[in-house]
N, CA, C and O of each residue as an XYZ file, in Angstrom:
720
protein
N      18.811    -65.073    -12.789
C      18.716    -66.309    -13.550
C      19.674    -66.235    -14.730
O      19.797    -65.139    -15.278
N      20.400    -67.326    -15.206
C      21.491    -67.356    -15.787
C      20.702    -67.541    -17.258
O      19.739    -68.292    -17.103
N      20.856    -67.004    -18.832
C      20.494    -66.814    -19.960
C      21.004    -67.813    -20.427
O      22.095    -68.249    -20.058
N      20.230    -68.359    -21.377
C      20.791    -69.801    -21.858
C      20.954    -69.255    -23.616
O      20.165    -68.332    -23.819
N      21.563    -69.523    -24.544
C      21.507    -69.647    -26.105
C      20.392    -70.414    -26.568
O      19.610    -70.887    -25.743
N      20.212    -70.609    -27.930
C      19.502    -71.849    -28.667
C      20.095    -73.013    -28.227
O      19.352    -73.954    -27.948
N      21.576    -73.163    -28.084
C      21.535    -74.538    -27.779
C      21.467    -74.825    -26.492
O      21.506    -76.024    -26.214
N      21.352    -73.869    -25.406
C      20.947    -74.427    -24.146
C      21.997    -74.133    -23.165
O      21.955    -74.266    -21.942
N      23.516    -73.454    -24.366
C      24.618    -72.893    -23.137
C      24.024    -71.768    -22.679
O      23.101    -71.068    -23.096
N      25.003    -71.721    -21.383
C      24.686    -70.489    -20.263
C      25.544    -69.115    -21.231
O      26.234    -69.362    -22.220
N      25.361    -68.005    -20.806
C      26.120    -67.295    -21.328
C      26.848    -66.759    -19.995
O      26.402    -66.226    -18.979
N      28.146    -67.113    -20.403
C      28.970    -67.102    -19.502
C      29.344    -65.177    -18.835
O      30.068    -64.868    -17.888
N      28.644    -64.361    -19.639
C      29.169    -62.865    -19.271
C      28.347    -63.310    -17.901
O      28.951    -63.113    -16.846
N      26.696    -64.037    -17.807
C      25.898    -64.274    -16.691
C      26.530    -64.267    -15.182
O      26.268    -63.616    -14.170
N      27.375    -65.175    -15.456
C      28.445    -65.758    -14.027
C      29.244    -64.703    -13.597
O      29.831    -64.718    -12.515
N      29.313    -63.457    -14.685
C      30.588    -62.641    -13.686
C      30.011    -61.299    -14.332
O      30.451    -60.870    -15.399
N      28.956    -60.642    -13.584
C      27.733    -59.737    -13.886
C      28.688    -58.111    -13.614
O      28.223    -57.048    -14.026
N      29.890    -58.180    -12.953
C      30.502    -56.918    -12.911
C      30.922    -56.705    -13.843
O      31.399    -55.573    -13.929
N      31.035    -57.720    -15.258
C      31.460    -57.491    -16.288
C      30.700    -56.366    -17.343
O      31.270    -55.561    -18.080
N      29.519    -56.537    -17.203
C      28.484    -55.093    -17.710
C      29.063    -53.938    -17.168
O      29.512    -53.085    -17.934
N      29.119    -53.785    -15.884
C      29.339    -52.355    -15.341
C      30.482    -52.343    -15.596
O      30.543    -51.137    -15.834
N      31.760    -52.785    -15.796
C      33.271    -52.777    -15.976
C      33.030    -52.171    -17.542
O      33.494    -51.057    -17.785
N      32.450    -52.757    -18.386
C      32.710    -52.509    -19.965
C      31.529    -51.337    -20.111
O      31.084    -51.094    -21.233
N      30.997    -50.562    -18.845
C      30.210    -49.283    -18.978
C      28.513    -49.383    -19.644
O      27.810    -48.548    -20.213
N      28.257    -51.059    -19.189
C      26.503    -51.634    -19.740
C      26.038    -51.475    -18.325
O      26.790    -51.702    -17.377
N      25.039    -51.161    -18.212
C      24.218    -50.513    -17.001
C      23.619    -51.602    -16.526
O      23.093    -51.484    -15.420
N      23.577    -52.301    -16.893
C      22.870    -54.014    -16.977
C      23.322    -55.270    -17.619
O      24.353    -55.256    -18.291
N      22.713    -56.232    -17.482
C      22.629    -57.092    -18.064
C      22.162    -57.291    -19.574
O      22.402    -57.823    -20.658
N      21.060    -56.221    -18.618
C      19.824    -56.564    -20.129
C      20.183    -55.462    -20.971
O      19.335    -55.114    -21.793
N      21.281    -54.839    -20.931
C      21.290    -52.758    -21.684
C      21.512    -53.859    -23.094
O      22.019    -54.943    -23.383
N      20.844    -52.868    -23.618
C      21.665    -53.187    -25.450
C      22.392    -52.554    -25.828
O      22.860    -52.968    -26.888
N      23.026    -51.121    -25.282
C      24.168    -50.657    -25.894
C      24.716    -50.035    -24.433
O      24.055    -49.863    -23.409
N      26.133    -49.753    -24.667
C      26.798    -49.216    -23.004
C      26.314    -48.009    -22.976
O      25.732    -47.378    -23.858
N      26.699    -47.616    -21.489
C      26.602    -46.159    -21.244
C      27.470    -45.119    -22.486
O      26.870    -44.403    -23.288
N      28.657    -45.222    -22.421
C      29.644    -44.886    -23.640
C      28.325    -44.760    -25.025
O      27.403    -43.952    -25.137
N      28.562    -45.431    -25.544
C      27.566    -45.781    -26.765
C      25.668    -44.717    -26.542
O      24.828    -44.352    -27.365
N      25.738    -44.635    -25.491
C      24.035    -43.976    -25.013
C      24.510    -42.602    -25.072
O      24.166    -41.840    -25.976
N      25.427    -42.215    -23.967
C      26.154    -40.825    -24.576
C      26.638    -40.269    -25.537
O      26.825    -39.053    -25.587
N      26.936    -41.144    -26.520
C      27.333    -40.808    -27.888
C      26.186    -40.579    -28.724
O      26.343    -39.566    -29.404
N      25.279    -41.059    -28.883
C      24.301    -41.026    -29.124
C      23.487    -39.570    -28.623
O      23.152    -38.761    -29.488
N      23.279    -39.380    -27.564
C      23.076    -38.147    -26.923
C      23.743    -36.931    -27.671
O      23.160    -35.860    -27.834
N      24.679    -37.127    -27.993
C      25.935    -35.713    -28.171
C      25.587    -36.078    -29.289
O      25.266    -35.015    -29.822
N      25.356    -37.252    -30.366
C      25.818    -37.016    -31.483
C      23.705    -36.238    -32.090
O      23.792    -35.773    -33.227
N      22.764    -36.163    -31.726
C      21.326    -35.508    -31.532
C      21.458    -34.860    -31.021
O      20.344    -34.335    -31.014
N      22.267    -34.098    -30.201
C      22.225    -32.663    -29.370
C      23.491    -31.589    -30.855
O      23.280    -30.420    -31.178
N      24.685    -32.497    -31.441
C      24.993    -31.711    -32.162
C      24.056    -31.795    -33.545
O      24.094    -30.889    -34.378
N      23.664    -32.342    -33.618
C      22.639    -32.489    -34.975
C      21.738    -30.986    -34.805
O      21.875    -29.994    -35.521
N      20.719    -31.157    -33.556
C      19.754    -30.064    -33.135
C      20.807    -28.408    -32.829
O      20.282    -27.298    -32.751
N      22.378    -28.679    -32.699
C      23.029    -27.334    -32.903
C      22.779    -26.727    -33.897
O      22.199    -25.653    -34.053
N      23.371    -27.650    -34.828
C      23.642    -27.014    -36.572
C      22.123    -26.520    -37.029
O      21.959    -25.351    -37.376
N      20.809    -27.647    -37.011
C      19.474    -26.789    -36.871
C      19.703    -25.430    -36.219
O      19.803    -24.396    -36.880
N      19.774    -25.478    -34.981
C      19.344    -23.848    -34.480
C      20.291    -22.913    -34.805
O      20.082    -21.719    -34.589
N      21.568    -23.413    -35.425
C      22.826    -22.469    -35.979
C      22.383    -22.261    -37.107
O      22.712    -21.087    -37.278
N      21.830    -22.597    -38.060
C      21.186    -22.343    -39.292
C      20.045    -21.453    -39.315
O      19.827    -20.663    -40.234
N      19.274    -21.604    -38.219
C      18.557    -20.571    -38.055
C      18.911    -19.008    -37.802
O      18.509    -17.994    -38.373
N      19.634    -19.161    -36.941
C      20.094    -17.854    -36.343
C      21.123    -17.154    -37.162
O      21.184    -15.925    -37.196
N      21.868    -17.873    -37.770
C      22.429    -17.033    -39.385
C      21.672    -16.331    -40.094
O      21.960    -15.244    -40.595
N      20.295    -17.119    -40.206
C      19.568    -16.741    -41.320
C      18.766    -15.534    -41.326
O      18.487    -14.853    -42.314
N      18.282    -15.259    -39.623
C      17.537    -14.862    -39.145
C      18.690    -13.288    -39.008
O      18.188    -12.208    -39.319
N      19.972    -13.326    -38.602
C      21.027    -12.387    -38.701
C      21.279    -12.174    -39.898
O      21.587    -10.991    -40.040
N      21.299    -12.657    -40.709
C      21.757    -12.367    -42.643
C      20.616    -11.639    -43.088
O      20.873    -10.639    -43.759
N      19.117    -11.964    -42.824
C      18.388    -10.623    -43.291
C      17.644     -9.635    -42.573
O      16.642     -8.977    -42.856
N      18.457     -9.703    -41.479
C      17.759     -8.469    -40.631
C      18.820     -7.293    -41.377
O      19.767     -7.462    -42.145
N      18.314     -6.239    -40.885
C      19.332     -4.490    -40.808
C      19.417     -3.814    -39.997
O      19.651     -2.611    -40.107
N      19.230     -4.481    -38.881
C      19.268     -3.907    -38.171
C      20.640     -3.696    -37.108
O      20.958     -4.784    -36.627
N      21.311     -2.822    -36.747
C      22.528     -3.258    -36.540
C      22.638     -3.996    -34.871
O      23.327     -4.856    -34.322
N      21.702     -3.229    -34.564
C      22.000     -4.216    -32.595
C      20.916     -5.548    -32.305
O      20.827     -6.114    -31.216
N      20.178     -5.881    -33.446
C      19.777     -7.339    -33.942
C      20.747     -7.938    -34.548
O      20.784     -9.158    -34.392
N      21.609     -7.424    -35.242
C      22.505     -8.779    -35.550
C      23.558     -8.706    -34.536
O      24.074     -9.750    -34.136
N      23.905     -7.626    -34.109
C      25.195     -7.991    -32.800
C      24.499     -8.817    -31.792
O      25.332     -9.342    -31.054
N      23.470     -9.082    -31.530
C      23.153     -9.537    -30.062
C      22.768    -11.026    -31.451
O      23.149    -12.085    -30.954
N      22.259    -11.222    -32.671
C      21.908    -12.485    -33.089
C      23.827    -13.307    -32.959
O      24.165    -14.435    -32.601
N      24.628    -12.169    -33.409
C      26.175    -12.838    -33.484
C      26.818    -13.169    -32.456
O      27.734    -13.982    -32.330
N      26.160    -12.315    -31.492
C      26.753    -13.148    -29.870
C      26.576    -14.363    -29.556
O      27.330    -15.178    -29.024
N      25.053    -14.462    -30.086
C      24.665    -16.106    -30.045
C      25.003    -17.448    -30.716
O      24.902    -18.643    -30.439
N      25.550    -16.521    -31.951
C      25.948    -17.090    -32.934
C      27.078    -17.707    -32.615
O      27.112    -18.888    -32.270
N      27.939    -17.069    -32.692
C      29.412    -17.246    -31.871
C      29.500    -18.202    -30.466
O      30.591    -18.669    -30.140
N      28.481    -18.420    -29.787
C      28.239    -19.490    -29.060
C      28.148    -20.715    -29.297
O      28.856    -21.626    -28.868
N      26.823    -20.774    -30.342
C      26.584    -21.637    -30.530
C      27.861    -22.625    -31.605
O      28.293    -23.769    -31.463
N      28.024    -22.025    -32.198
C      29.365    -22.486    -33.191
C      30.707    -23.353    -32.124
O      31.372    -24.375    -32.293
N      30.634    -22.366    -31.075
C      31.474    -22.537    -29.620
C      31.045    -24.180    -29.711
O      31.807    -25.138    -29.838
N      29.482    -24.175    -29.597
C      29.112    -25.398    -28.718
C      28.923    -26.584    -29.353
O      28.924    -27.699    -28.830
N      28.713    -26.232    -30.828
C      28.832    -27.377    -31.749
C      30.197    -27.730    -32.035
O      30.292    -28.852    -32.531
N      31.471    -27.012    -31.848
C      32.652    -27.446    -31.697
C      33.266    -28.635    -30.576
O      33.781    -29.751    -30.640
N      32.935    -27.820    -29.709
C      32.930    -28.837    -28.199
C      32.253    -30.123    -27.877
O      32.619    -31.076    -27.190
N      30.979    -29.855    -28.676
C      29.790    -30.910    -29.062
C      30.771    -32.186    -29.433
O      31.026    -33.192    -28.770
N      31.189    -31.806    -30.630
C      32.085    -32.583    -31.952
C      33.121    -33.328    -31.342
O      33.287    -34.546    -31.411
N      34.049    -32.191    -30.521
C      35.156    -32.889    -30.163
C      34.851    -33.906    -28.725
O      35.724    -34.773    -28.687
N      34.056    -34.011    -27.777
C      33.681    -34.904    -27.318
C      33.177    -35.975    -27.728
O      33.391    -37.025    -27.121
N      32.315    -35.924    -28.970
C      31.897    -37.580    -29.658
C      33.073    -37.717    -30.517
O      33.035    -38.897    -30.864
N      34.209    -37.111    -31.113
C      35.069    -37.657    -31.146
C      36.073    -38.447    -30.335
O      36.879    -39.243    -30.818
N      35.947    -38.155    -29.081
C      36.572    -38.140    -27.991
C      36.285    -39.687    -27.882
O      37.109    -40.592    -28.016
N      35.171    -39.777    -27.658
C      33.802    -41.105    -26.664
C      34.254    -41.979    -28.582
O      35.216    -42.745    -28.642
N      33.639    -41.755    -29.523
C      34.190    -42.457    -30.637
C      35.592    -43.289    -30.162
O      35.527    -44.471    -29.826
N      36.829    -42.552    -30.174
C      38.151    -42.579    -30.130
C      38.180    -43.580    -29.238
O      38.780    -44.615    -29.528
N      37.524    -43.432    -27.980
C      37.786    -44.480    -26.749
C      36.878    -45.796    -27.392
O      37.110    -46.851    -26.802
N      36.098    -45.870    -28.269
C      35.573    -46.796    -28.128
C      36.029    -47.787    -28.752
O      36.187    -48.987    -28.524
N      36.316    -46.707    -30.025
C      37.128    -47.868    -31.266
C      38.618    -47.636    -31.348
O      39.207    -47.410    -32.405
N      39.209    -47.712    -30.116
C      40.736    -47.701    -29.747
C      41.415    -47.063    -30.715
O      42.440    -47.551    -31.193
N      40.801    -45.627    -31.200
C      41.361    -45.113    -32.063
C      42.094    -43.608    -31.329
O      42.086    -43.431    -30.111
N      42.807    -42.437    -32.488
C      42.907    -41.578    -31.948
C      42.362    -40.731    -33.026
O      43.054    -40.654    -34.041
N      41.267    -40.092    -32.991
C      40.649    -39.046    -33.998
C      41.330    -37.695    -33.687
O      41.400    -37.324    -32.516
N      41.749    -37.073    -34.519
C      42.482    -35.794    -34.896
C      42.089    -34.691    -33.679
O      42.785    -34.125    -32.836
N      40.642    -34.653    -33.986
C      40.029    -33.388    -33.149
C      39.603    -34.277    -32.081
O      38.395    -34.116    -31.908
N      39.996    -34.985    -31.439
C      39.844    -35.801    -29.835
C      40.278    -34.667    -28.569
O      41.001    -33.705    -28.826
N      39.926    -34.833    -27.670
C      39.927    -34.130    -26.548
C      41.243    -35.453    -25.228
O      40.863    -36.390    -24.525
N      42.403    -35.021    -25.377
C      42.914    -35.578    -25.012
C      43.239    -35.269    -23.289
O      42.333    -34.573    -22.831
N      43.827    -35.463    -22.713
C      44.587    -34.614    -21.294
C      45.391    -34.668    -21.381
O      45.802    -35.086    -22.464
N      46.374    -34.296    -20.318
C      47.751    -32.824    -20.157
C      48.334    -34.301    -19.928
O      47.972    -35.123    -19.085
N      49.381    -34.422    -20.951
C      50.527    -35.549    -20.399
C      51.987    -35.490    -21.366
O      52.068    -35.345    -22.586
N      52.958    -35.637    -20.476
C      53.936    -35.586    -20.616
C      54.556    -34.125    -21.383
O      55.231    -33.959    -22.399
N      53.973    -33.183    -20.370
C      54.787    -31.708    -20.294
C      56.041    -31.493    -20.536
O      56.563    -30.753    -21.369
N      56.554    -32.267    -19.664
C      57.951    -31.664    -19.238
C      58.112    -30.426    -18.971
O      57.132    -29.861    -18.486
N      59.242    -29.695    -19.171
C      59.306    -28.482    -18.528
C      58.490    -27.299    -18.747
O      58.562    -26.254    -18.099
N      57.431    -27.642    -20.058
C      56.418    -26.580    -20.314
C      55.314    -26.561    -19.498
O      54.411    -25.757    -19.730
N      55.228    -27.635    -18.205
C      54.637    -28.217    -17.088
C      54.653    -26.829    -16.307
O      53.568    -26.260    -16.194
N      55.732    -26.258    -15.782
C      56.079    -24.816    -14.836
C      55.472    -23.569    -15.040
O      54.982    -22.629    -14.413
N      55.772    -24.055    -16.482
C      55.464    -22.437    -17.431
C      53.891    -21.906    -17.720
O      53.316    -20.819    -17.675
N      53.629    -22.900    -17.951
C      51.512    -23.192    -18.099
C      51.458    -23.025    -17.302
O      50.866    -22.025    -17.706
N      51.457    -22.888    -15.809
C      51.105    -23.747    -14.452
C      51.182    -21.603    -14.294
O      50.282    -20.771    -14.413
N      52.616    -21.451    -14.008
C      52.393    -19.940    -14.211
C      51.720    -18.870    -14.908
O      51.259    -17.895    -14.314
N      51.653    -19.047    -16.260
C      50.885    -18.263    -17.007
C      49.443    -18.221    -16.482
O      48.837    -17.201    -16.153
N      48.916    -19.668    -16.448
C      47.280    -19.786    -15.992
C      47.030    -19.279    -14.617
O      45.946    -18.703    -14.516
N      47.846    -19.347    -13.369
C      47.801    -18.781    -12.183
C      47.631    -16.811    -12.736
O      46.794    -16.042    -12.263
N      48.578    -16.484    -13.702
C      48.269    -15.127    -13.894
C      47.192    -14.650    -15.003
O      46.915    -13.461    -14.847
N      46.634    -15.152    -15.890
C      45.656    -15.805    -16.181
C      44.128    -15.357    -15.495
O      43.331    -14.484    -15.840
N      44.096    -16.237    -14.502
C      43.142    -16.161    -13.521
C      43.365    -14.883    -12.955
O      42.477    -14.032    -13.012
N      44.882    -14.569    -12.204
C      44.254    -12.856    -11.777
C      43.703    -11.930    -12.940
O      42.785    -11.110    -12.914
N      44.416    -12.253    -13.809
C      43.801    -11.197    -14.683
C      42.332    -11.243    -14.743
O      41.583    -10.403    -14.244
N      41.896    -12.550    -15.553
C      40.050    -12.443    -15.198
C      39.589    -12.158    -13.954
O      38.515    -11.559    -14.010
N      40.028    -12.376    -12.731
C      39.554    -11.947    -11.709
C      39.484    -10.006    -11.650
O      38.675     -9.355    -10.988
N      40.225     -9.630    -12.254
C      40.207     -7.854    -12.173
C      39.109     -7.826    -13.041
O      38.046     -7.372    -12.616
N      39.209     -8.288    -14.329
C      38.233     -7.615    -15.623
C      36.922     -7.767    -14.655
O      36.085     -6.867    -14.583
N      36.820     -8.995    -13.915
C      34.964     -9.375    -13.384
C      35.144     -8.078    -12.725
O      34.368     -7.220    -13.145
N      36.008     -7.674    -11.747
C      35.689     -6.527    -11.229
C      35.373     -5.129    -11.479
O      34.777     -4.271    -10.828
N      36.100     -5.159    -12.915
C      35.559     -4.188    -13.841
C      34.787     -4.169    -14.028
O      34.174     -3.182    -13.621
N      33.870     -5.412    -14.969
C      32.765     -5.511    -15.422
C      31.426     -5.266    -14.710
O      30.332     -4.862    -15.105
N      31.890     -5.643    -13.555
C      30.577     -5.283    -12.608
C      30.480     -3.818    -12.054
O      29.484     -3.149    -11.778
N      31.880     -3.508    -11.970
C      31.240     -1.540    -11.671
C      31.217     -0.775    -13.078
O      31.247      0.453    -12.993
N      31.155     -1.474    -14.683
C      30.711     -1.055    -15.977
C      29.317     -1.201    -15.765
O      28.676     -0.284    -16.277
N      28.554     -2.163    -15.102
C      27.070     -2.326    -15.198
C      26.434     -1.539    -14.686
O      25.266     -1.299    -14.989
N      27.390     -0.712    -13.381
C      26.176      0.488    -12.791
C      26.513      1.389    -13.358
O      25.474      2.046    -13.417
N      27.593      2.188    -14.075
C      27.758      2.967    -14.883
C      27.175      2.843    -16.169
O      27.060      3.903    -16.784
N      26.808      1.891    -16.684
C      26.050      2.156    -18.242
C      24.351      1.668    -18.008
O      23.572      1.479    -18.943
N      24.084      1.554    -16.878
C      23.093      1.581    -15.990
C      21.631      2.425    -17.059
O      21.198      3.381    -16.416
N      21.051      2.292    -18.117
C      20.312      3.251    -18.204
C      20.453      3.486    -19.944
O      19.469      3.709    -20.649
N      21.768      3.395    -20.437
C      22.589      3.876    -21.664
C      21.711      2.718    -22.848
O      21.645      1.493    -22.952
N      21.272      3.608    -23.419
C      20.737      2.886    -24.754
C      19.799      1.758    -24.845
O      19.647      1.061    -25.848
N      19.097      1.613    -23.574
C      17.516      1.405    -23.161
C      18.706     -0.315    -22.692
O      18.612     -1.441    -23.180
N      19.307      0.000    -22.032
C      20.019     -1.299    -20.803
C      21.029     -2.184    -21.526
O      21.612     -3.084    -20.922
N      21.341     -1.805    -23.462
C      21.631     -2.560    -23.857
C      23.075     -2.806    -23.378
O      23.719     -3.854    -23.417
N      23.437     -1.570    -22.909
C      25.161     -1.795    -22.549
C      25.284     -2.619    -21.562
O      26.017     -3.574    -21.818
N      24.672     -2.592    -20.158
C      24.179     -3.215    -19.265
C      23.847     -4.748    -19.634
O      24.110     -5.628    -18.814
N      23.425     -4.970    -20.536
C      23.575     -6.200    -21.002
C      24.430     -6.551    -21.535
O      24.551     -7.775    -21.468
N      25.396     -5.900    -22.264
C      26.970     -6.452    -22.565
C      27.529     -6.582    -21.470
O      28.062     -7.684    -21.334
N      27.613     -5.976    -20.725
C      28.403     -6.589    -19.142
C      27.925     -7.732    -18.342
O      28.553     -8.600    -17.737
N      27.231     -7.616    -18.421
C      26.767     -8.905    -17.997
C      27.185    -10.487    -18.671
O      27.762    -11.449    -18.165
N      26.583    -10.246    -20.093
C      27.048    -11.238    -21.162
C      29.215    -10.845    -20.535
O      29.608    -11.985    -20.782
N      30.015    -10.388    -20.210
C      31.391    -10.312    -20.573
C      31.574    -10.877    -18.954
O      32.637    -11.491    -18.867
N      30.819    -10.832    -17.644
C      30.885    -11.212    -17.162
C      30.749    -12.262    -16.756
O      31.476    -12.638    -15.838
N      29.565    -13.280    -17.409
C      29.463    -14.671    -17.168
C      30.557    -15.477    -18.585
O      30.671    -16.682    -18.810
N      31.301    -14.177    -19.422
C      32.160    -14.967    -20.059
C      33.442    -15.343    -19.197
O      34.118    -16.371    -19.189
N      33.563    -13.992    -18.371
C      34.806    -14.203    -17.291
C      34.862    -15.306    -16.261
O      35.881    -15.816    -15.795
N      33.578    -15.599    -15.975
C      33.102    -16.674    -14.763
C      33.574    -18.023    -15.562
O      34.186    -18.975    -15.079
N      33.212    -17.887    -16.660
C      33.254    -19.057    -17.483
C      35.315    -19.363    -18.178
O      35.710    -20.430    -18.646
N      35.856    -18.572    -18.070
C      36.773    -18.242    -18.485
C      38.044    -18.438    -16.808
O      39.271    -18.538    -16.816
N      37.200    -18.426    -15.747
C      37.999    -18.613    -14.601
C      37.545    -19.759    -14.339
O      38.084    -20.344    -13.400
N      36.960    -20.118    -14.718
C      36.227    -21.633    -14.421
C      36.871    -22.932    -14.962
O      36.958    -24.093    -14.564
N      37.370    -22.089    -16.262
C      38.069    -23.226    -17.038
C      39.834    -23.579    -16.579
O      40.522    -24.591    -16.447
N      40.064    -21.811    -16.421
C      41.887    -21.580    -16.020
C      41.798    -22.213    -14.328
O      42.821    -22.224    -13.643
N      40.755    -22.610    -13.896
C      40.684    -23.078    -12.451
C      40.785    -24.256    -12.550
O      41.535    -24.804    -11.742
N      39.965    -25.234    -13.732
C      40.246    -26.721    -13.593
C      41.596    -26.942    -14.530
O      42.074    -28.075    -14.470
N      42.441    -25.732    -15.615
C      43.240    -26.302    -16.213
C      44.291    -26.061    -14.859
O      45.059    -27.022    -14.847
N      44.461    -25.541    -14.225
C      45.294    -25.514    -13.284
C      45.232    -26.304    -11.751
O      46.141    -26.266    -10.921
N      43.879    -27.050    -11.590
C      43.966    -28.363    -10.874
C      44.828    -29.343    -11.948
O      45.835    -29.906    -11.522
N      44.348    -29.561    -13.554
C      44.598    -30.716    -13.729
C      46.365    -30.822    -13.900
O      47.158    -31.752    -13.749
N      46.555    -28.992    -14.394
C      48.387    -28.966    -14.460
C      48.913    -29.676    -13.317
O      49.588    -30.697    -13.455
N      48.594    -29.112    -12.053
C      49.137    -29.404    -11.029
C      49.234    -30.946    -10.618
O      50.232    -31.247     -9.964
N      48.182    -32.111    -10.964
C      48.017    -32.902    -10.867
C      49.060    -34.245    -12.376
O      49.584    -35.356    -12.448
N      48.818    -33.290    -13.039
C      49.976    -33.699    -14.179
C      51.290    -34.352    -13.520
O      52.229    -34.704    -14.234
């Protein structure tokens, strides 16, 4: 059914309803777009970072213990990771919305030119390289197997899902080079 105003016009977005889903409104009836709902999302998920990053400083600043704060700073160092990434995506979703370009925006790979070859190579070697360290890392885990009640064993692990994470990334920057 077509929405009428106070004075009784139709509202014309009514007549051509792909226009919601084109401008990223899930509906008719949405009150703010998808864009705008995700921003929103990221911008309460980085809010609840800086909370639990505040904690875990605090909680590392008065301990003394020395392998409580290395394992609190591992986390630490994450999380900082993730409130960065957090940031630069609602800058990102911001930027697109209000046809702007914010500083710390998350842009894509365009107009290389010949540094197009050179990336494209480095990241192919790149990837072998993380591919050896995982292999390291995983015959470090049965060797420290036991060492200092598993804690080493747990650094390999933690260096291994950094490598997974680290080939994961040189894997899509090198779809998107290639696609550049």
């Amino acid at each position: 059914m077509e929405n009428q105003d106070k004075s009784g016009r139709t509202n014309i977005l009514d007549k051509v309803p792909e226009f919601y889903l084109l401008y990223g409104f899930e509906s008719e009836s949405s009150a703010i777009s998808s864009v705008e709902r995700l921003m929103n999302e990221f911008e309460a998920h980085e809010g609840e970072e800086e909370k639990i990053l505040r904690q875990y400083r605090e909680v590392a600043g008065e301990t003394k213990n020395p392998l409580v704060k290395t394992l609190l700073q591992l986390i630490i160092s994450d999380e900082e990771k993730h409130r960065a990434l957090m940031h630069s995506m609602l800058s990102t979703l911001k930027g697109d919305l209000t046809w702007t370009k914010p500083e710390d925006a998350i842009r894509g790979l365009y107009d290389l030119g010949e540094a197009k070859e050179k990336l494209l190579a480095v990241t192919e070697a790149f990837i072998r390289l993380e591919k050896e360290g995982l292999k390291e890392s995983k015959a470090l885990i049965k060797e420290s197997k036991g060492y200092h009640h598993g804690v080493f064993a747990l650094f390999c692990r933690c260096m291994i899902a950094d490598t997974e994470k680290h080939i994961d990334i040189l894997e899509f920057l090198r779809q998107r080079l290639k696609e550049a």
